[in-house]
C-alpha positions, 0 to 999 in steps of 0.5 A: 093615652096609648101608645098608637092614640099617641101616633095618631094626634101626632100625624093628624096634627102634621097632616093639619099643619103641612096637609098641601106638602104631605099630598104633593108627596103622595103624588111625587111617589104615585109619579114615581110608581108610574115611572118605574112600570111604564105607565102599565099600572096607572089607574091602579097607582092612582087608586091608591094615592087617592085613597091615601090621601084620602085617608090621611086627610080625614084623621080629623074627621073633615077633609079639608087638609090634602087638595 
């Protein structure tokens, strides 16, 4: 197992295990984003935490981890 197939099971294993910490974190920056540029780029910040949650949700091929 490589190095990157290593990385992998490691972050899906912590996107199993802590899924509903990982998506508040995404939102906390998302919030974070929004602050900083005056709520000027909302529905592009909010594209993109989706997409990442999204992302990290389906590492084990079910979406099941991040709300």
């Amino acid at each position: 197992m490589g190095f990157l197939d290593d990385a992998k099971d490691k972050l899906t294993d912590a996107v199993d295990s802590q899924g509903d910490k990982i998506g508040d974190a995404v939102d906390k920056a998302a919030d974070f984003a929004s602050d900083k540029t005056g709520g000027k780029f909302d529905d592009k910040i909010e594209l993109g935490a989706d997409k990442a949650k999204d992302l990290l949700d389906g590492l084990d091929g079910r979406n099941d981890d991040i709300g």
